[in-house]
C-alpha positions as CSV (number, residue, x, y, z in Angstrom):
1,X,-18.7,-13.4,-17.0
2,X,-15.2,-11.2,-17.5
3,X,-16.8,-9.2,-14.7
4,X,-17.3,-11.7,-12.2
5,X,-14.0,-13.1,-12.7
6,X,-12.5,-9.9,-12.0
7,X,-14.5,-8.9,-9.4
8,X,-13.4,-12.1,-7.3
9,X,-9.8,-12.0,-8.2
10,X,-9.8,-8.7,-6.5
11,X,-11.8,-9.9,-3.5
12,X,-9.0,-12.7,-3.4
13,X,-6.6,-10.0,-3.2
14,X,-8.0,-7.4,-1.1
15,X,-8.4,-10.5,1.7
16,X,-4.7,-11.3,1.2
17,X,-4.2,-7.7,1.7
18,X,-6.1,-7.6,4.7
19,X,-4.9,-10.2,5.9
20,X,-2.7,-10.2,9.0
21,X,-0.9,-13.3,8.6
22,X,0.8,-12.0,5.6
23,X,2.1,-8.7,7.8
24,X,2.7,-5.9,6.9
25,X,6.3,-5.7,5.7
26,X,7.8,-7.4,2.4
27,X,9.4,-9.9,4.8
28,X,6.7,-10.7,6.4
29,X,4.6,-11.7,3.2
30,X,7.2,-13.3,1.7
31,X,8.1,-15.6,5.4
32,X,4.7,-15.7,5.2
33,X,4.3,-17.2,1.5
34,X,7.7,-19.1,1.5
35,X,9.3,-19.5,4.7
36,X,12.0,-18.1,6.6
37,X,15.1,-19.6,4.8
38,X,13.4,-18.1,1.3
39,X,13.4,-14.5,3.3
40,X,16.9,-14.6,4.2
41,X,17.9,-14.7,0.7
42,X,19.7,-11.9,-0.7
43,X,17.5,-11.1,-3.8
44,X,14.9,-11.5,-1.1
45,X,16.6,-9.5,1.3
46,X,17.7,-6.2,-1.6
47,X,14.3,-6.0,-2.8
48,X,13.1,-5.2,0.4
49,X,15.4,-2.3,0.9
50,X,13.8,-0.5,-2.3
51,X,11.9,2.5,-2.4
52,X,8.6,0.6,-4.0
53,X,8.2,-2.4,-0.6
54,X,9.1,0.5,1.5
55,X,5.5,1.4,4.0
56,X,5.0,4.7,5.6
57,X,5.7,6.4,6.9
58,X,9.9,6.3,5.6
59,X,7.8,6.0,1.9
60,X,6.0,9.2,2.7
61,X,8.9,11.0,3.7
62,X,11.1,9.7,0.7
63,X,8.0,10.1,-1.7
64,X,7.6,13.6,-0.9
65,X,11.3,14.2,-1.1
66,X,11.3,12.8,-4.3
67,X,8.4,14.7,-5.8
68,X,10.3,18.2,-5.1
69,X,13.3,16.9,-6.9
70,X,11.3,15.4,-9.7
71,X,8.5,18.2,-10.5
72,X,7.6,18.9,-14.1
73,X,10.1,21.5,-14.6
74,X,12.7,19.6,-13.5
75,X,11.5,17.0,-15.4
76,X,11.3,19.1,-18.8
77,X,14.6,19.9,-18.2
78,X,16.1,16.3,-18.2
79,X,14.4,15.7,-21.9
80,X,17.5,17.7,-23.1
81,X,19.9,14.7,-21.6
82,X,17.2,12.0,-21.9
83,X,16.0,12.3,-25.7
84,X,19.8,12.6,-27.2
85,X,21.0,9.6,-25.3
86,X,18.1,7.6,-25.8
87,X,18.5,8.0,-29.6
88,X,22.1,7.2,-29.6
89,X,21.4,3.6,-27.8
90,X,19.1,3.0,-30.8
91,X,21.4,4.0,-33.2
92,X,24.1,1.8,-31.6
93,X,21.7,-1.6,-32.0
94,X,21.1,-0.4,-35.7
95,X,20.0,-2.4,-38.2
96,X,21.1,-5.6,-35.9
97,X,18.3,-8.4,-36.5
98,X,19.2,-9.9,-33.3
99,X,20.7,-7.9,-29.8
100,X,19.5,-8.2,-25.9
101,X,17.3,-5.4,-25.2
102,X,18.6,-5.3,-21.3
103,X,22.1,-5.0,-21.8
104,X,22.2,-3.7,-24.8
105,X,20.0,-0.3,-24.0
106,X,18.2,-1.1,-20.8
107,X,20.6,-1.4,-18.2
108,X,22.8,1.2,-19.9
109,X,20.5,4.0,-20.4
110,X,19.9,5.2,-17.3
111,X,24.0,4.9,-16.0
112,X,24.5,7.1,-19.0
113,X,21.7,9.7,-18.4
114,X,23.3,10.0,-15.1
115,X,26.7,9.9,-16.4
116,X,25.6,13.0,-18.5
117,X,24.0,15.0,-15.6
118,X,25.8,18.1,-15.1
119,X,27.1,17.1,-11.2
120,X,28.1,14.1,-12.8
121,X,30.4,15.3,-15.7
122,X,33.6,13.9,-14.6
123,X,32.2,10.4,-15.0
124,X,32.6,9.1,-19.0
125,X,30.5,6.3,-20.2
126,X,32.0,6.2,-23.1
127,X,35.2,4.2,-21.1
128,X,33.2,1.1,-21.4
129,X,29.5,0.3,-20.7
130,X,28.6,3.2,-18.3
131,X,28.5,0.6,-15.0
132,X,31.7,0.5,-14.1
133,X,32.3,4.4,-14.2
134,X,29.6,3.9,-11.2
């Protein structure tokens, strides 16, 4: 039965993939879905300029760039910067009972992983919440 199901759900959504009404943009799907005013939008509008609605060939050519600059090594290396700054935003929430997970460690996080890159020394997170260094 669980195998039917899922087997038709992604039937459902292979057609809606194939389908050409839905283009084959972000846009497009989401005139498609909601209408033009709902495109124009700026959340609408943002999320279309990111790296995962991106199509190729622009996401092959930014995919690839990214995959040199984010190899294994390279990644390895970042676990010195990650790790310590990772365990520091834990330490800061403590023993608290109650806190926001987003603005308390994951919006933060990765400003200060930046922050602590070595190109990016001159920039101090510890002025303040890390965005506005940005």
């Amino acid at each position: 039965m669980r195998y039917k199901r899922a087997r038709r759900r992604f039937e459902i959504i292979e057609a809606l993939l194939r389908d050409r009404r839905m283009g084959k943009t972000y846009l497009q799907s989401v005139r498609a879905r909601y209408g033009d005013d709902t495109a124009q939008q700026p959340v609408f509008q943002a999320l279309s300029r990111t790296f995962l609605m991106m199509n190729p060939p622009l996401h092959t050519r930014l995919r690839a760039l990214l995959m040199t600059a984010f190899n294994g090594r390279r990644i390895g290396k970042l676990r010195e910067i990650v790790e310590p700054t990772a365990r520091e935003r834990v330490e800061r929430i403590g023993a608290k009972t109650e806190f926001d997970l987003v603005s308390e460690s994951a919006l933060p996080l990765p400003v200060e992983i930046i922050c602590r890159l070595p190109d990016k020394s001159g920039l101090d997170p510890a002025g303040g919440d890390g965005m506005h260094a940005l």
